[in-house]
C-alpha positions as CSV (number, residue, x, y, z in Angstrom):
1,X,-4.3,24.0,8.6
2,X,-5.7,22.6,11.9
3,X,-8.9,22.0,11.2
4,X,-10.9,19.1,11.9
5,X,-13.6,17.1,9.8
6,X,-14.0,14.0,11.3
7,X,-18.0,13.0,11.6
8,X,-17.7,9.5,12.6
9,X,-17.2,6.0,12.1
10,X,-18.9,3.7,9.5
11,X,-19.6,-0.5,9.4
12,X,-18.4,-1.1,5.8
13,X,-20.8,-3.8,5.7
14,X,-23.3,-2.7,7.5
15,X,-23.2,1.0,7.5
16,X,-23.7,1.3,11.5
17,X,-22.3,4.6,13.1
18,X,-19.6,4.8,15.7
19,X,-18.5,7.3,17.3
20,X,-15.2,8.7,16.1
21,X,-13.7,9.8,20.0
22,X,-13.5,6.1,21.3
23,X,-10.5,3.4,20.2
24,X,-12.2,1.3,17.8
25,X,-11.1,-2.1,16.0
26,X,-13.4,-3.8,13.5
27,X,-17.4,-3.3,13.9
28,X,-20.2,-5.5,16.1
29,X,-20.0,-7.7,13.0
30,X,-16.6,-8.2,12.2
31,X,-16.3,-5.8,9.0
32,X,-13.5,-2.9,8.8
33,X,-15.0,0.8,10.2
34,X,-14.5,3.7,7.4
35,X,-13.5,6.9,8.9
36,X,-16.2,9.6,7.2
37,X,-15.8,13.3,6.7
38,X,-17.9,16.5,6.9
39,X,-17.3,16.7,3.2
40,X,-19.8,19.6,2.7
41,X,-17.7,21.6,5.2
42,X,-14.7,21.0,4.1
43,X,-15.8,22.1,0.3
44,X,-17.2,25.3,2.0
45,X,-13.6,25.9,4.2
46,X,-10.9,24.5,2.0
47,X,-9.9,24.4,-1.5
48,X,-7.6,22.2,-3.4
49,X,-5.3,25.4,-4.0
50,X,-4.8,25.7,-0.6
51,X,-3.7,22.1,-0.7
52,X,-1.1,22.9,-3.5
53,X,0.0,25.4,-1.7
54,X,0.8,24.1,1.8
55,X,4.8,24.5,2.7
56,X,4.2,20.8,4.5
57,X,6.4,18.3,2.2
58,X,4.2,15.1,2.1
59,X,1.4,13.0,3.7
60,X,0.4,15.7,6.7
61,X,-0.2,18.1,3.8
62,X,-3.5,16.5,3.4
63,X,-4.7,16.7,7.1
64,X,-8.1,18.1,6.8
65,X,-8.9,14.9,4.8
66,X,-6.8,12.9,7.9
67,X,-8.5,11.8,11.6
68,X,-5.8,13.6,13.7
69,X,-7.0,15.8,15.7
70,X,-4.3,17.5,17.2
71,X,-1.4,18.6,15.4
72,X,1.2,17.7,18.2
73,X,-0.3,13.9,17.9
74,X,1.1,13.7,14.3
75,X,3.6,11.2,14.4
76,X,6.4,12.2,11.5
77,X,9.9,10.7,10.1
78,X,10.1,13.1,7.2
79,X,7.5,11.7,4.6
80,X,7.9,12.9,1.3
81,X,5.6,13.1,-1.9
82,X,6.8,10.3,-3.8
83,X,7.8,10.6,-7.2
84,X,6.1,9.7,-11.0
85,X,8.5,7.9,-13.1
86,X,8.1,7.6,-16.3
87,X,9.3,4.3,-17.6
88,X,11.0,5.1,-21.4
89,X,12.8,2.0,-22.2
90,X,10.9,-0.7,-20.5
91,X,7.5,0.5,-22.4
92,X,7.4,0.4,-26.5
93,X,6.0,3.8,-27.6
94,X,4.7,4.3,-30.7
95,X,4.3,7.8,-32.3
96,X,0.4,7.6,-32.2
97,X,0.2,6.2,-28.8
98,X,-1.6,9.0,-26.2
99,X,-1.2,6.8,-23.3
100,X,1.8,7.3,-20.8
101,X,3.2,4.7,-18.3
102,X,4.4,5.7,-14.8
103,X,5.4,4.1,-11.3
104,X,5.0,5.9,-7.9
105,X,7.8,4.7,-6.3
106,X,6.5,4.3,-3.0
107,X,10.1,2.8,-1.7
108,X,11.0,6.5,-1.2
109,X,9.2,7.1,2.0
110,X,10.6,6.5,5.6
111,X,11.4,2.4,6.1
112,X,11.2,2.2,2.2
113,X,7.8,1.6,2.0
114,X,4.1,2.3,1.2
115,X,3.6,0.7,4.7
116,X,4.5,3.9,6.1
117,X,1.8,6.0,5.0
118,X,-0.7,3.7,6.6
119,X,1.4,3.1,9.8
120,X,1.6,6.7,10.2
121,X,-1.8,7.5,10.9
122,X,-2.1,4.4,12.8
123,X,0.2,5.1,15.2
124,X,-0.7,8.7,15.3
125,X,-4.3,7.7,16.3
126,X,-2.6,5.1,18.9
127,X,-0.8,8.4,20.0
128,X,-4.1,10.2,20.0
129,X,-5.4,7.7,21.7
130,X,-2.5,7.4,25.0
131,X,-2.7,3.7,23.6
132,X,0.9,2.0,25.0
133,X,1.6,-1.1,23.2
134,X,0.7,-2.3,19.5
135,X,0.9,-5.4,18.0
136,X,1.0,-6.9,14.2
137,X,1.1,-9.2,11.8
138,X,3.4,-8.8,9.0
139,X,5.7,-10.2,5.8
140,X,7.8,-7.7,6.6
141,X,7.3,-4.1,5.3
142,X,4.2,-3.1,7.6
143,X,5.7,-4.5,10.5
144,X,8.9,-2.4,10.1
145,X,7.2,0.5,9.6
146,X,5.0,0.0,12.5
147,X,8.3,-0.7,14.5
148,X,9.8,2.9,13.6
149,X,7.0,5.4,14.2
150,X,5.8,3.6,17.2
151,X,9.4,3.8,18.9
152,X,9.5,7.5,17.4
153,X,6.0,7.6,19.3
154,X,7.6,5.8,22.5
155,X,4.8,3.3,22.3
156,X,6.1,0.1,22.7
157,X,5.5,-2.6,19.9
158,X,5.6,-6.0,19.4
159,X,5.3,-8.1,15.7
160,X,5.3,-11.5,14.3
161,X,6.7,-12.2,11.0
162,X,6.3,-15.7,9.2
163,X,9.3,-17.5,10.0
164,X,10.4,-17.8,5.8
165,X,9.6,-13.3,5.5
166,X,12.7,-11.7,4.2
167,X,16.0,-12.2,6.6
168,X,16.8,-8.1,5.7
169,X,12.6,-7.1,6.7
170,X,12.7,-9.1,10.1
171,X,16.3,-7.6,11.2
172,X,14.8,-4.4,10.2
173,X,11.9,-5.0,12.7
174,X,14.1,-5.9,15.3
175,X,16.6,-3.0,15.0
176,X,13.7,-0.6,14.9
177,X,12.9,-1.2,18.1
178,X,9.9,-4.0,18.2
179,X,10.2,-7.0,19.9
180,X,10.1,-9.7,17.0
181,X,9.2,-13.2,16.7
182,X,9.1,-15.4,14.2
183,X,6.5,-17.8,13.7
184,X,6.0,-21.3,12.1
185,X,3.2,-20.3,9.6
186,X,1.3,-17.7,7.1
187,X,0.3,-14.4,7.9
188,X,-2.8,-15.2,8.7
189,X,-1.8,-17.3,11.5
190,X,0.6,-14.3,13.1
191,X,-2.7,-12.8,12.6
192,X,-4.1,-15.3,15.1
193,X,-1.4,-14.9,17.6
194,X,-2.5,-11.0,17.9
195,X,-6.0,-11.5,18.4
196,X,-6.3,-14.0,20.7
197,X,-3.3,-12.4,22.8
198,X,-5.4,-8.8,22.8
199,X,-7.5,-9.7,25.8
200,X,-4.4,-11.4,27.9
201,X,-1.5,-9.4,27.1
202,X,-3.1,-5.5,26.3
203,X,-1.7,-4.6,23.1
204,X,-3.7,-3.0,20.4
205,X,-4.2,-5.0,17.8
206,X,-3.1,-3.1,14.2
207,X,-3.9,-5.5,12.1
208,X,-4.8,-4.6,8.0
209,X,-8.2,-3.2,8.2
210,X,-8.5,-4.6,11.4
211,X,-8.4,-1.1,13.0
212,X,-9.9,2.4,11.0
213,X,-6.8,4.2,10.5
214,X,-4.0,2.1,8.2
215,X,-6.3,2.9,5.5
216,X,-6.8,6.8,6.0
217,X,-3.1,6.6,5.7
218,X,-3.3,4.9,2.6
219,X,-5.7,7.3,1.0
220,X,-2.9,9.6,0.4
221,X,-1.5,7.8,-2.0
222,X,-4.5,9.1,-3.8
223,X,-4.7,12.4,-2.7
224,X,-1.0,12.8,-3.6
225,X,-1.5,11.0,-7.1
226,X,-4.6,13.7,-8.2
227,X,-2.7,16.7,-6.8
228,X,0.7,15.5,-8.6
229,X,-1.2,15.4,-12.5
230,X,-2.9,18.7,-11.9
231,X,-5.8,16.8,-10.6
232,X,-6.5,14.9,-13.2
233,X,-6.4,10.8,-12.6
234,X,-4.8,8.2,-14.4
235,X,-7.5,6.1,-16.9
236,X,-5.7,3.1,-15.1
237,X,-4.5,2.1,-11.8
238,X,-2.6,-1.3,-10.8
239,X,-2.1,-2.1,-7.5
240,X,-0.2,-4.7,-5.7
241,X,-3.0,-6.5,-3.7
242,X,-2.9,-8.4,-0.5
243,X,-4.5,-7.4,2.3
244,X,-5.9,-4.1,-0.1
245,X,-5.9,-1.3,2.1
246,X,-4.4,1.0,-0.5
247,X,-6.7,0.0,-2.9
248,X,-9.4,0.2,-0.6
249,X,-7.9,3.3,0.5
250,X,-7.2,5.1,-3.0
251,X,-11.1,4.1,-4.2
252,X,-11.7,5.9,-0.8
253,X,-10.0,9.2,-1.2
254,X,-11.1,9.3,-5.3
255,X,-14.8,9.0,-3.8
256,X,-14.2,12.0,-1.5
257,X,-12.5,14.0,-4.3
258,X,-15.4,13.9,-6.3
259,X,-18.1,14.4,-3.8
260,X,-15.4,17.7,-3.1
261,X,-15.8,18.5,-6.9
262,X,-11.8,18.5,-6.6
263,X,-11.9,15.9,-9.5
264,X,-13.9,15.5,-12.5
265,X,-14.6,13.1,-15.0
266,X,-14.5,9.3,-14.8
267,X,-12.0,7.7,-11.8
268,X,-9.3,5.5,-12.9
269,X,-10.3,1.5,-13.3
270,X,-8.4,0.0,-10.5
271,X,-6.6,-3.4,-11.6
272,X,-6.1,-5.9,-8.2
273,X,-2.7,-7.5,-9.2
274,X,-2.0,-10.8,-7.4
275,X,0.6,-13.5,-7.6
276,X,-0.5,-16.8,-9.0
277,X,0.8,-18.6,-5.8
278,X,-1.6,-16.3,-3.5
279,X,-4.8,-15.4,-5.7
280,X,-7.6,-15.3,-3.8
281,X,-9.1,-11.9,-4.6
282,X,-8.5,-12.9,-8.2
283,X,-10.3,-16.0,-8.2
284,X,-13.3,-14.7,-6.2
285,X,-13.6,-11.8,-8.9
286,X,-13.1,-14.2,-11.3
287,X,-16.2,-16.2,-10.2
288,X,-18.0,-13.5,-9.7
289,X,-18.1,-13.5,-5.6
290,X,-17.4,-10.6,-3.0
291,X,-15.9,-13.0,-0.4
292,X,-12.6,-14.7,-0.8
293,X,-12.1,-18.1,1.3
294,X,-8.6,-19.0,2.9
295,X,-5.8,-19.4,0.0
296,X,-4.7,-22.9,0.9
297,X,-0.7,-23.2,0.6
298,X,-0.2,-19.6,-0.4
299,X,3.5,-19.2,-1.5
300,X,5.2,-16.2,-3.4
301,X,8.3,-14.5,-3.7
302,X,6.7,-11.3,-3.8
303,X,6.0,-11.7,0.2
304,X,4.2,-8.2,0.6
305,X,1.2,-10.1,-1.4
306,X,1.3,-13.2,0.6
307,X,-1.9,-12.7,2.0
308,X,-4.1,-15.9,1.8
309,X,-7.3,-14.2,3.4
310,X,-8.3,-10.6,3.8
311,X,-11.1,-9.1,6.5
312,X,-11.3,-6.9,3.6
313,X,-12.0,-8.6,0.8
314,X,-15.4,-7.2,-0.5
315,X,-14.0,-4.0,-0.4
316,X,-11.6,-4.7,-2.7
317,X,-13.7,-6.3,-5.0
318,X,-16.5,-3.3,-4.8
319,X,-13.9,-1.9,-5.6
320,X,-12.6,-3.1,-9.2
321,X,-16.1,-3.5,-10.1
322,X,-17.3,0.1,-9.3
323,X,-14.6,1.0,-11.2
324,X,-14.7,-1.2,-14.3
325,X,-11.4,-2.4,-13.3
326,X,-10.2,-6.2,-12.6
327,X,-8.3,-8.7,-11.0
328,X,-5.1,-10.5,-12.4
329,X,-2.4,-12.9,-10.9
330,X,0.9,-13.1,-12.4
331,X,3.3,-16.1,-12.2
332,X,6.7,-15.8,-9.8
333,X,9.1,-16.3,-12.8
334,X,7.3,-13.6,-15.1
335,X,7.7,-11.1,-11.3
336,X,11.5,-11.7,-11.1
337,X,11.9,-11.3,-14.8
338,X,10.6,-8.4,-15.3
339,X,12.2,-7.1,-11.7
340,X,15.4,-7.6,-14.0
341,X,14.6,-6.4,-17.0
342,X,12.8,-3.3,-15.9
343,X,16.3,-2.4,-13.8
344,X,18.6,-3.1,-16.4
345,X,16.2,-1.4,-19.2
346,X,14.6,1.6,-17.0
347,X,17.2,2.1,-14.1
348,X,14.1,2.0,-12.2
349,X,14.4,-1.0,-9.0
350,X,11.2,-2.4,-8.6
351,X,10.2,-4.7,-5.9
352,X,8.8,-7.9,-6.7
353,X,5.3,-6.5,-5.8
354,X,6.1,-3.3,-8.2
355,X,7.5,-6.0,-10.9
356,X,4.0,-7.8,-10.5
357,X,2.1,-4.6,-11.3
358,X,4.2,-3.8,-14.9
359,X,3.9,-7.7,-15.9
360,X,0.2,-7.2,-15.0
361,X,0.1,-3.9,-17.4
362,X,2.0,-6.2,-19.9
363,X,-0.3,-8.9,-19.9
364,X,-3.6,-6.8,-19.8
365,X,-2.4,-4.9,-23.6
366,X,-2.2,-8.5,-25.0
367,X,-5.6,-9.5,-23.6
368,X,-6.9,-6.0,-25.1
369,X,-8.4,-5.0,-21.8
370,X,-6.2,-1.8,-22.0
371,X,-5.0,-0.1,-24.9
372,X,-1.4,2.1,-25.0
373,X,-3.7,5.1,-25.4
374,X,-4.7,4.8,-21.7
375,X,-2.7,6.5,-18.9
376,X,-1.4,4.1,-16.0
377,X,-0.1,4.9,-12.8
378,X,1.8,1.3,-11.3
379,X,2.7,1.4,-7.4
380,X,5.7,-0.1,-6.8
381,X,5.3,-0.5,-3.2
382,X,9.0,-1.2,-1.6
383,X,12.5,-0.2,-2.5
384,X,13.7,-3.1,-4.3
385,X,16.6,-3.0,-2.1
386,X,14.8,-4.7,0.5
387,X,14.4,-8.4,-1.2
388,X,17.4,-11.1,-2.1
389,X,18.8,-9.8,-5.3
390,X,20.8,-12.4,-8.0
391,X,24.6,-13.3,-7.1
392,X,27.4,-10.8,-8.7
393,X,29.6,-13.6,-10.7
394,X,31.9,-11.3,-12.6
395,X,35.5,-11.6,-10.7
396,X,38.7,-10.0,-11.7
397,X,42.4,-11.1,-10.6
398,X,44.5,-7.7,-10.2
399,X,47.5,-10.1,-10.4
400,X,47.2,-10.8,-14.1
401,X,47.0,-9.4,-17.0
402,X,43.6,-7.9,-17.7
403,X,42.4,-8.8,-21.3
404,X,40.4,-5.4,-22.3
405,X,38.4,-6.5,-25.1
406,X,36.1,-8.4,-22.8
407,X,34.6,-4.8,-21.9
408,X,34.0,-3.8,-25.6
């Protein structure tokens, strides 16, 4: 399936065209460019059977929906189509209840993370492109991803991580092959470093939204969630929100599903879940706005949504609001509680983003702005494996008797 669909490029703000052949970054007025389709031809050419049918085990599966041109510029490390888990324990069923509860564990893919769909494509394009050396801004999970397929690429790569991101993310970065740095400030301000060094230094800068391709990668987690329930979509999606290209990205690939007639019916209300320490998107929803100003003194422990300003903001919001959905922030005790409880409950790891998302579906049943007939999809974005975990404090002395009972 080597076909190609690509018509051009697209201000999201604007709606300016651009041409589609030529390395792009953000548009003439600082908004992110939307990749667009030739969705009449492709509705003509392919059909979502063939989709279901392709032998190709993950993201690549969907490439006449994808800006690769050429197959041999397809940057892999064994993507897979992530799993739907549905939590039993952690969720209280009643008989009469038609709604269902599942996670996508995104922490299956390559680098353990939903970073690595929209990395992918990036680096693919970059590969497409003959670009040489990429730069990035991360809190850890986009950066290592970035890291891995550009070295798989043999495009070199450089990233700066805030100086507090996880220890286990930035060693990860570093052993993958990019040339690391840590830096004494937010994301935002690594995102500083990149752009003012583009001009001086060379690299391209693959900043969230801040090039058209992170977010084509991202659409597949919505391409992937139609196709996995029979194309039919959730009644509810919540997404861990910082910068929002998935979000951005799944509204996206919904949009073009319909317009394909692949889908029918209404598209799932997507919910924008936030940490209270690093809200902005909330609050701007919450007043009503489309822009977001600076979060001042952002802090979380959920570090992938540590985002105190995003390019993309009025996507996001366009977003919830087209689809009915809405914004919520959830307090860094009620994250790591529910991390816990969902693990020792569900067997199911969530990262603190994923943890965020299932207090967020908690939270919106006892406001009544869901029900437990609705059916909910929650990303958990990152193998849980990849963020500080509590102490182990049980000990046991071989050299004395072992009193059995305490096991009972």
């Amino acid at each position: 399936m080597n076909k190609y669909y690509v018509t051009h490029l697209e201000c999201s703000m604007t709606g300016k065209k651009y041409p589609a052949n030529e390395i792009q970054g953000l548009s003439e007025v600082g908004r992110p460019l939307l990749v667009r389709y030739d969705l009449e031809k492709i509705k003509k050419e392919i059909s979502r059977e063939e989709i279901s049918n392709s032998k190709i085990d993950g993201l690549w599966r969907y490439s006449p929906l994808l800006p690769v041109k050429n197959p041999e510029d397809r940057v892999t490390l064994g993507e897979i189509i992530t799993p739907l888990i549905k939590l039993k324990n952690s969720v209280n069923y009643n008989k009469e209840d038609k709604g269902l509860v599942l996670v996508k564990d995104e922490g299956r893919l390559p680098t353990g993370s939903f970073k690595a769909r929209g990395l992918c494509l990036a680096v693919s394009m970059a590969k497409q492109f003959k670009l040489n050396h990429l730069a990035i801004p991360t809190n850890g999970n986009a950066g290592a991803a970035m890291a891995a397929y550009a070295t798989h690429a043999g495009i070199k790569s450089t990233v700066f991580c805030p100086e507090d991101t996880p220890d286990i993310n930035i060693r990860e970065i570093q052993s993958l092959g990019a040339e690391t740095f840590l830096v004494n400030g937010l994301i935002n301000d690594c995102g500083k470093i990149v752009g003012e060094g583009k001009e001086e230094v060379g690299w391209f800068d693959v900043s969230t939204l801040k090039e058209p391709y992170r977010i084509e990668g991202k659409k597949t987690m919505g391409l992937e969630l139609a196709e996995q329930l029979n194309w039919e979509l959730p009644d509810i999606i919540f997404y861990p929100t910082g910068g929002g290209t998935g979000l951005i990205g799944m509204w996206k690939a919904f949009l073009e599903l319909k317009e394909l007639g692949w889908v029918k019916g209404k598209l799932p209300r997507m919910v924008a879940v936030q940490a209270e320490g690093c809200a902005p998107i909330v609050k701007a929803w919450e007043n009503g706005e489309e822009h977001a100003p600076l979060w001042k003194d952002a802090y979380t422990k959920a570090a992938g949504i540590r985002v105190p300003v995003a390019v993309g903001d009025f996507l996001i919001i366009r977003a919830v609001n087209e689809s009915k959905g809405f914004a919520i922030a959830i307090s860094d005790e009620e994250i790591m509680q529910t991390r816990d409880r969902v693990a020792n409950t569900d067997g199911c790891f969530l990262c603190p983003e994923g943890a965020a998302t299932m207090r967020a579906y908690e939270k919106a049943l006892s406001k009544k702005l869901i029900t437990k007939q609705d059916k909910v999809v929650l990303f958990n974005c990152a193998t849980g494996l990849k963020y500080p975990l509590p102490a182990v404090t049980n000990k046991l002395d071989k050299n004395k008797k072992i009193d059995y009972k305490v096991f009972n």
